[in-house]
VEXZA-146121 format. One record per atom (N, C-alpha, C, O, CB): x, z, y. Coordinates in steps of 0.1 Angstrom, whole numbers. Glycine has a CB too. Layout:
REM VEXZA-146121
+-------+-------+-------+
!    xx !    zz !    yy !
+-------+-------+-------+
!     X !     Z !     Y !
...
+-------+-------+-------+
This chain:
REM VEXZA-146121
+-------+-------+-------+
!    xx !    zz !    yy !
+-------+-------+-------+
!     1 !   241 !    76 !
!    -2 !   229 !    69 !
!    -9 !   218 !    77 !
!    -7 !   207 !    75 !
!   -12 !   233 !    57 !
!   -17 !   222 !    88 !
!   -22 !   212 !    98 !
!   -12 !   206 !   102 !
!   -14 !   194 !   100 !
!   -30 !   218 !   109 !
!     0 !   208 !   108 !
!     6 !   203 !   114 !
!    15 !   190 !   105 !
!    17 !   179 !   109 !
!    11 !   214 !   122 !
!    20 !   194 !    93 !
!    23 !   189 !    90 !
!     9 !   180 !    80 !
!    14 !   175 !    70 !
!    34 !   195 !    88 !
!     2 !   179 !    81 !
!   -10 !   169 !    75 !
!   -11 !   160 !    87 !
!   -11 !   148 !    85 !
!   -26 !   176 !    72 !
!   -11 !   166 !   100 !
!   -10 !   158 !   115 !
!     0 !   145 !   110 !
!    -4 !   134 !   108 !
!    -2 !   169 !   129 !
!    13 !   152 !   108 !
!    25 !   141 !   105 !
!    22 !   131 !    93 !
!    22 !   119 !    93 !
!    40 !   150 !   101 !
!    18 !   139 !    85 !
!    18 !   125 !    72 !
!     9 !   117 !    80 !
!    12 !   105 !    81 !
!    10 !   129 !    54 !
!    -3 !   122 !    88 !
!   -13 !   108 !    90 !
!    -8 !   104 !    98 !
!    -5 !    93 !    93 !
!   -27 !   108 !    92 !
!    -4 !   104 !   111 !
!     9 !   100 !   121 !
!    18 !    86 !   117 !
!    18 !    75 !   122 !
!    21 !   113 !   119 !
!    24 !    91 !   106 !
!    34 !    80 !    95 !
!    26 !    72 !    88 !
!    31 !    61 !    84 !
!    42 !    88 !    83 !
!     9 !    76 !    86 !
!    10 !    66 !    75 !
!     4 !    55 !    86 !
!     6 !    43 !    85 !
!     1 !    69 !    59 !
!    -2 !    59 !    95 !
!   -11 !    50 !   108 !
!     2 !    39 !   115 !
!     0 !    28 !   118 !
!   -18 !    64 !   125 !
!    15 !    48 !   115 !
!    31 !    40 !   119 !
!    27 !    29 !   105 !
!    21 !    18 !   105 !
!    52 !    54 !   118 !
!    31 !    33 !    97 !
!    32 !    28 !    81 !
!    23 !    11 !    85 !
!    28 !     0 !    87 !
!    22 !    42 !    66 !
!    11 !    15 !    85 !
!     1 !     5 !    86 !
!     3 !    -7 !    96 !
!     3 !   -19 !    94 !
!    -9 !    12 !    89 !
!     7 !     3 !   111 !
!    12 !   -12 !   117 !
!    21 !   -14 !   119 !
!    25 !   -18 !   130 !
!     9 !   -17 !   128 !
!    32 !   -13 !   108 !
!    42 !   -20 !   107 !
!    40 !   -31 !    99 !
!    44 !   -43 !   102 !
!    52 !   -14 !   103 !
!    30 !   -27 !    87 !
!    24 !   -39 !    72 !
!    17 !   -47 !    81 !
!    15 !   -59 !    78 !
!    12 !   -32 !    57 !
!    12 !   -43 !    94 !
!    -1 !   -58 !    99 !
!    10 !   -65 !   109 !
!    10 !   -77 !   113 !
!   -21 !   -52 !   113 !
!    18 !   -58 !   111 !
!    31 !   -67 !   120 !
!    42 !   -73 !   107 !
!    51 !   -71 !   115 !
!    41 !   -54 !   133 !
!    44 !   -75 !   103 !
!    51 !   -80 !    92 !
!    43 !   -91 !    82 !
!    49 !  -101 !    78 !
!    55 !   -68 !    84 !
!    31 !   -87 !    79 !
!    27 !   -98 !    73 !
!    13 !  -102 !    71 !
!     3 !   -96 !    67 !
!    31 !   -97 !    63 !
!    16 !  -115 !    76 !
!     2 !  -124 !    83 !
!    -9 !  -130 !    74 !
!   -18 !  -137 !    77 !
!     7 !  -138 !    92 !
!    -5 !  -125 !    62 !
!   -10 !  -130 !    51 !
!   -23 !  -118 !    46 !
!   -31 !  -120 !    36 !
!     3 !  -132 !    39 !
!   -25 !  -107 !    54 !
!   -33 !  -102 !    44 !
!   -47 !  -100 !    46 !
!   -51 !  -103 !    57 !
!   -27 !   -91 !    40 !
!   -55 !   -95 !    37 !
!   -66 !  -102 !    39 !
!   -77 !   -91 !    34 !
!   -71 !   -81 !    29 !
!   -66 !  -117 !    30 !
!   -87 !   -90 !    35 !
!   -94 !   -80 !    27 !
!   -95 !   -84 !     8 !
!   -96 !   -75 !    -1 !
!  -111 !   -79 !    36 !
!   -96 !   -98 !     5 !
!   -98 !  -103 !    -4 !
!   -85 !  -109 !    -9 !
!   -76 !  -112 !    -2 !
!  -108 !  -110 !    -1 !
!   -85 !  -111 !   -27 !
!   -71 !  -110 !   -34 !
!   -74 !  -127 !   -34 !
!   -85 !  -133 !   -37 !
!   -67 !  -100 !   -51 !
!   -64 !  -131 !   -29 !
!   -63 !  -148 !   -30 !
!   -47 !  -157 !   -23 !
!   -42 !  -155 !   -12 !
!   -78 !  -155 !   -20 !
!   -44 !  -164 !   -33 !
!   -34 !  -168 !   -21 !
!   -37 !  -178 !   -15 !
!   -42 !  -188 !   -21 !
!   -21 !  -169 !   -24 !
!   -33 !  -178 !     0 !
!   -39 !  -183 !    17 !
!   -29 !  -199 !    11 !
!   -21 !  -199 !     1 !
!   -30 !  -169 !    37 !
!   -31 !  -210 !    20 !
!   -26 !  -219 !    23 !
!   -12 !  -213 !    25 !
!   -11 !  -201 !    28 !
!   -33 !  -226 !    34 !
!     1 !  -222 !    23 !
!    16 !  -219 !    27 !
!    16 !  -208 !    27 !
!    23 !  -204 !    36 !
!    22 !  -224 !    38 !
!    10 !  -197 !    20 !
!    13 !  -186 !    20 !
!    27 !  -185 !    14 !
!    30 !  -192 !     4 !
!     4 !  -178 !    16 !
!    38 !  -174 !    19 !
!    53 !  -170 !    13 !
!    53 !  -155 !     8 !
!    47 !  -146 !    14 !
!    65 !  -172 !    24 !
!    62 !  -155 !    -5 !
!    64 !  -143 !    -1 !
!    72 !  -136 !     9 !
!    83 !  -140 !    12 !
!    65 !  -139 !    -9 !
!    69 !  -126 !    12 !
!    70 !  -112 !    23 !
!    79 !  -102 !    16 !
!    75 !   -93 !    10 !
!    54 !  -104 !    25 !
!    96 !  -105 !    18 !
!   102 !   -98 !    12 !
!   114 !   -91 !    19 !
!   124 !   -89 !    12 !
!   104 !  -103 !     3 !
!   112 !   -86 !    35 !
!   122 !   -81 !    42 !
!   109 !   -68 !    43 !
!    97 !   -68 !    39 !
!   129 !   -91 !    57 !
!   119 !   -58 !    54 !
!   112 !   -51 !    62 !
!   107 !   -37 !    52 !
!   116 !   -32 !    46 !
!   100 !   -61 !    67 !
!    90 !   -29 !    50 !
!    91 !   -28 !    41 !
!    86 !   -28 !    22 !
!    86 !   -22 !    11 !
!    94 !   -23 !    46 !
!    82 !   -45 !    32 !
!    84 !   -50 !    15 !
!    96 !   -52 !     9 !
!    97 !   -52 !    -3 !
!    78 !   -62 !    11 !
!   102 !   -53 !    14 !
!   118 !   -47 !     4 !
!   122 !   -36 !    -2 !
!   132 !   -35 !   -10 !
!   130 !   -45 !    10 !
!   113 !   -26 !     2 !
!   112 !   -11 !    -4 !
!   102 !    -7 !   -17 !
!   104 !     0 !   -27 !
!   107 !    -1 !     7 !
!    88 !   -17 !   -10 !
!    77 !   -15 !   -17 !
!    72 !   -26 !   -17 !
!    74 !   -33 !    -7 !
!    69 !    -6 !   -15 !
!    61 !   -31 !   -32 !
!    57 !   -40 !   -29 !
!    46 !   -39 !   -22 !
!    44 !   -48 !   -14 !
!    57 !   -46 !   -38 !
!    38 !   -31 !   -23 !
!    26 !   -23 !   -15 !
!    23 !   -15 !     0 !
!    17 !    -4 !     2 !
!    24 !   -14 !   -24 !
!    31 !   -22 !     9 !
!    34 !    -7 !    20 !
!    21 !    -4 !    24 !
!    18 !     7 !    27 !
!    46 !    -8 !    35 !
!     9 !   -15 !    26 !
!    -4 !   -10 !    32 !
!   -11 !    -2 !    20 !
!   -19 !     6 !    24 !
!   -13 !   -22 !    38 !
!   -11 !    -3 !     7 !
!   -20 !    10 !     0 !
!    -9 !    21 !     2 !
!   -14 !    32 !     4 !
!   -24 !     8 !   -19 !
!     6 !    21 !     2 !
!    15 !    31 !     5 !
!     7 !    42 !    15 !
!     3 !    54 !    13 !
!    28 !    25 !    11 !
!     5 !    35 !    24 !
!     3 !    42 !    39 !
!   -19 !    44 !    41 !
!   -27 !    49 !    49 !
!    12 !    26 !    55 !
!   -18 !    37 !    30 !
!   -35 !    41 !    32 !
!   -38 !    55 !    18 !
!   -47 !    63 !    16 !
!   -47 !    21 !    29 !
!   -31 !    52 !    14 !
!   -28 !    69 !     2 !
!   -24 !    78 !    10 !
!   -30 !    89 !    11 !
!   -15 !    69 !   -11 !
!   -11 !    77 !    18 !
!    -7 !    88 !    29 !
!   -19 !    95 !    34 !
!   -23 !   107 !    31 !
!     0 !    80 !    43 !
!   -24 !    85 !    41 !
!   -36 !    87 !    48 !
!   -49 !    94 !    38 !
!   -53 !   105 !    41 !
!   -39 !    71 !    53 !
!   -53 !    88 !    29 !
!   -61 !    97 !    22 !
!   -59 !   109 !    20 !
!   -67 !   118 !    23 !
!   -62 !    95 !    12 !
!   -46 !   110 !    14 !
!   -39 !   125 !    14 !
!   -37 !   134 !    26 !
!   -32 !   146 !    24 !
!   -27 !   124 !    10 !
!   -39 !   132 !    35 !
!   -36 !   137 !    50 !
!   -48 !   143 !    54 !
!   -46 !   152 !    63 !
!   -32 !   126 !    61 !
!   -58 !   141 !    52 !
!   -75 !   141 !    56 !
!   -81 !   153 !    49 !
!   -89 !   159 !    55 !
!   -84 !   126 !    50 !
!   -79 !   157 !    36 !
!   -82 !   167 !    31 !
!   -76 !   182 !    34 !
!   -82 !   193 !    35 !
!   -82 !   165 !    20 !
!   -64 !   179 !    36 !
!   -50 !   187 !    45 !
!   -57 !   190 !    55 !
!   -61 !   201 !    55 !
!   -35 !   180 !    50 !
!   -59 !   183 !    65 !
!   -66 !   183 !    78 !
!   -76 !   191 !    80 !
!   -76 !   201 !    87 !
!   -70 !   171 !    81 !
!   -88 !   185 !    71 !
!  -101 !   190 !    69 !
!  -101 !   205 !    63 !
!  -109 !   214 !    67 !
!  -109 !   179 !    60 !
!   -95 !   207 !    56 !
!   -97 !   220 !    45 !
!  -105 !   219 !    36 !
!  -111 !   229 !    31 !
!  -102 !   232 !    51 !
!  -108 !   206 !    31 !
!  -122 !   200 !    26 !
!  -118 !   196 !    13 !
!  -110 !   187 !    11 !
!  -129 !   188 !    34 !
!  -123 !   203 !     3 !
!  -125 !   200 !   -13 !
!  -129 !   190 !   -13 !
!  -121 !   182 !   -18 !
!  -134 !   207 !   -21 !
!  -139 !   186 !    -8 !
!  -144 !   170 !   -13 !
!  -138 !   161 !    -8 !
!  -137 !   150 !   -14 !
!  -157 !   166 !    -8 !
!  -133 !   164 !     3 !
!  -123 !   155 !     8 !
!  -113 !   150 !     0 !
!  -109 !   138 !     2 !
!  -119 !   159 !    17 !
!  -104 !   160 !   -12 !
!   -92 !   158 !   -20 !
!   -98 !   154 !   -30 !
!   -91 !   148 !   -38 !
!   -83 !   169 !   -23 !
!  -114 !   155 !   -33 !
!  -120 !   147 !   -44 !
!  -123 !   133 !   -47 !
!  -126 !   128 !   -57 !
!  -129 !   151 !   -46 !
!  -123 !   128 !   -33 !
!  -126 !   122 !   -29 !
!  -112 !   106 !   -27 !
!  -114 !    94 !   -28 !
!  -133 !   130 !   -20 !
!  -102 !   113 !   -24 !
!   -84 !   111 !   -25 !
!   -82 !   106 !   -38 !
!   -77 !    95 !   -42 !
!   -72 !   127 !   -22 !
!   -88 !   119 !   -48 !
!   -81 !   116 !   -65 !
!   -89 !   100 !   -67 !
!   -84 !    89 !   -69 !
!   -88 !   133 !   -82 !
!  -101 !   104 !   -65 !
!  -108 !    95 !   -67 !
!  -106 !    80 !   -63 !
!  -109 !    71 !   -71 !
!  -118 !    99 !   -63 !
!  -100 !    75 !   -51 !
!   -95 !    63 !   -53 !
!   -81 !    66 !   -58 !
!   -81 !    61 !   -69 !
!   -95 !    54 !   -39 !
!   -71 !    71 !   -57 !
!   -62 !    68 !   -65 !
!   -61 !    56 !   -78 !
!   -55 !    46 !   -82 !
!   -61 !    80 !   -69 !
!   -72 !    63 !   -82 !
!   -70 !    50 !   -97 !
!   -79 !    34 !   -95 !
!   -78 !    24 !  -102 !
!   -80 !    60 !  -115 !
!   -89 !    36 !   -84 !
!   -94 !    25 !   -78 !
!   -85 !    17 !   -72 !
!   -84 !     5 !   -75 !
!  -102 !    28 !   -69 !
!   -77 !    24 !   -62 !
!   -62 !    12 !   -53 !
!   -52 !     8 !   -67 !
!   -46 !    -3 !   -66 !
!   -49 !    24 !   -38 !
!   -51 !    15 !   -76 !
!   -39 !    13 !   -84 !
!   -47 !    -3 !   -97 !
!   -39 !   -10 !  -103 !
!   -35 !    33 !   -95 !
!   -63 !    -5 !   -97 !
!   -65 !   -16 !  -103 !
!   -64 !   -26 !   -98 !
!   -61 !   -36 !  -105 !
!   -73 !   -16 !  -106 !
!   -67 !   -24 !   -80 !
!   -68 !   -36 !   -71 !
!   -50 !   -39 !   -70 !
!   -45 !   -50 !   -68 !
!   -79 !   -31 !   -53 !
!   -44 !   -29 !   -70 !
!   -30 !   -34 !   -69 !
!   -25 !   -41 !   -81 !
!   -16 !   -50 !   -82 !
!   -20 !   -22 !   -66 !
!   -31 !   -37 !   -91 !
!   -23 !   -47 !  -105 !
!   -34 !   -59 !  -103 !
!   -28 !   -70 !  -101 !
!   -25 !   -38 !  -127 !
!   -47 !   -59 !  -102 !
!   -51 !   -77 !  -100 !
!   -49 !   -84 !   -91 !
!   -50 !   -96 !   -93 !
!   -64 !   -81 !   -99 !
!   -44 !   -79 !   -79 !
!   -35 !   -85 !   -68 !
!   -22 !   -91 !   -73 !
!   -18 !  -102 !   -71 !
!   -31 !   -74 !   -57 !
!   -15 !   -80 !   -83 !
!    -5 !   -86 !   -87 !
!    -4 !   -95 !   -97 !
!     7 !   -99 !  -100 !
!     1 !   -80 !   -88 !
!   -14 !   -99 !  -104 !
!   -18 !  -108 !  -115 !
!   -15 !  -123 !  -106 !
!    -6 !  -131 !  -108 !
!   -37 !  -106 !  -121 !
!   -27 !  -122 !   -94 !
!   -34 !  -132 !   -89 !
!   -19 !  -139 !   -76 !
!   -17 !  -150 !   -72 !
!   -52 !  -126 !   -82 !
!   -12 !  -127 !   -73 !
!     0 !  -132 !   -67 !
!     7 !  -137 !   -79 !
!     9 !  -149 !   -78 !
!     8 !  -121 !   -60 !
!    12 !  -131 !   -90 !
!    22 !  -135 !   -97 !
!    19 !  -153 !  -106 !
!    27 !  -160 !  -112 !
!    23 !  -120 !  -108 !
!     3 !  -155 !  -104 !
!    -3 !  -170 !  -111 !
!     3 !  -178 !   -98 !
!    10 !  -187 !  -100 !
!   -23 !  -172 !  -114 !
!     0 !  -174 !   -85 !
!    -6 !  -182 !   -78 !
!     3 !  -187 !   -63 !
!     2 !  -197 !   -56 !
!   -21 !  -175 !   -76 !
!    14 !  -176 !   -61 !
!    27 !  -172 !   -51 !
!    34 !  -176 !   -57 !
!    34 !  -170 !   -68 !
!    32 !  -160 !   -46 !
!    45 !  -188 !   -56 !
!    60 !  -187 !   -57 !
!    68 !  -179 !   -54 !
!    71 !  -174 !   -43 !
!    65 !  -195 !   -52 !
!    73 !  -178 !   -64 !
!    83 !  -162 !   -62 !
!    84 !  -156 !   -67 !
!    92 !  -152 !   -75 !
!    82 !  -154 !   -56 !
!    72 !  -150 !   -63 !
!    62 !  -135 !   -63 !
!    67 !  -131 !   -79 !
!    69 !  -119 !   -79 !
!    40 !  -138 !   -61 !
!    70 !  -136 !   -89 !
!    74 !  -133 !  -101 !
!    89 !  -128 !  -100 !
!    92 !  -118 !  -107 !
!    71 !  -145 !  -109 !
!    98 !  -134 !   -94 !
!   111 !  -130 !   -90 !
!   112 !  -119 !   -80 !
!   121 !  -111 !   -80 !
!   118 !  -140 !   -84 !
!    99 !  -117 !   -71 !
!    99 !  -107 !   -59 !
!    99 !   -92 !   -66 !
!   105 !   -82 !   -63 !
!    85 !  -110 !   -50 !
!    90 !   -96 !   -75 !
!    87 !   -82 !   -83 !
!    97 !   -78 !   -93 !
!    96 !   -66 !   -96 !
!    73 !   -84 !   -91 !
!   106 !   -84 !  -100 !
!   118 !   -80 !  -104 !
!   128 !   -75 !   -95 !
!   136 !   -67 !  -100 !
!   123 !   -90 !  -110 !
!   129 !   -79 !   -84 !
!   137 !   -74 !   -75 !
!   136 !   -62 !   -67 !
!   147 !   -57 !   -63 !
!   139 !   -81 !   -68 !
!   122 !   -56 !   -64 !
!   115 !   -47 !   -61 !
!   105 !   -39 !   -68 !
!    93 !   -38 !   -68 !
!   112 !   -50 !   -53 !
!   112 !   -34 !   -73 !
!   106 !   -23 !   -85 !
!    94 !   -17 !   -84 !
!    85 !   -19 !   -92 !
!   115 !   -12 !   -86 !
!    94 !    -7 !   -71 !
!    85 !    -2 !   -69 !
!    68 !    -3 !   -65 !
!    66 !   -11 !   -56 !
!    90 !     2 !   -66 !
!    61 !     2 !   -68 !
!    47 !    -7 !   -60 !
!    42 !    -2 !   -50 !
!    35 !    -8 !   -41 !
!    35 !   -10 !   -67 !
!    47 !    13 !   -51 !
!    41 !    17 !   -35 !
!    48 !    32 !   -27 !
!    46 !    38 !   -16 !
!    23 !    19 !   -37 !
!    54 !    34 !   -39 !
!    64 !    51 !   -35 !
!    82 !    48 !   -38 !
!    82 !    52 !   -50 !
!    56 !    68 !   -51 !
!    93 !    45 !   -37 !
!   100 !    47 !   -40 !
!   107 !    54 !   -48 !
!   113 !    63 !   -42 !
!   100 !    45 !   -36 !
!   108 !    54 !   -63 !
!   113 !    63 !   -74 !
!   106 !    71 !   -77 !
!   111 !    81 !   -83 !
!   124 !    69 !   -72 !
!    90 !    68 !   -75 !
!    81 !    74 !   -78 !
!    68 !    66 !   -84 !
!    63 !    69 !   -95 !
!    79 !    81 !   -68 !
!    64 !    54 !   -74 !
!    50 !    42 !   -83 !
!    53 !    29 !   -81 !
!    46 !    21 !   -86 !
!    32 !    42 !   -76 !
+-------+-------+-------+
């Protein structure tokens, strides 16, 4: 199981800087930036979310790693924290981004493919 907990966190760390190389827009805080566009190659074409994608990976990888209960308690536990910040993100994109209302019809998913 280590080894493959190794890999998921591996992927999701790849995962991550692919989202900071792709798009220059993001920020710690939900707002949209000056001329900001949407971001819809790459893989935001898959997902609308690839940095909580790859920072869930990552959560999930750490308790695997660790052997640590608290650690997977700790995982469940944002789960439903990233999943609010991703719907008021998408509120505040969908008011405030051109597009972003068409982006999200086109790409279904928010952060797993055929799964969230």
């Amino acid at each position: 199981i280590i080894w493959t907990s190794a890999a998921i966190f591996l992927l999701s760390y790849a995962l991550y800087a692919e989202v900071l190389r792709e798009n220059a827009y993001l920020s710690r805080t939900i707002k949209v930036q000056d001329n900001q566009k949407v971001i819809d190659s790459g893989l935001y074409a898959v997902v609308r979310h690839p940095m909580y994608a790859a920072s869930i990976l990552m959560f999930l990888s750490m308790p695997l790693i660790l052997g640590s209960l608290f650690s997977f308690v700790l995982m469940l536990a944002y789960l439903p924290l990233i999943n609010i910040r991703m719907k008021n993100e998408e509120k505040v994109l969908e008011s405030g981004l051109d597009g972003y209302a068409d982006y999200k019809k086109k790409v279904k998913y928010r952060v797993f493919p055929f799964i969230w």
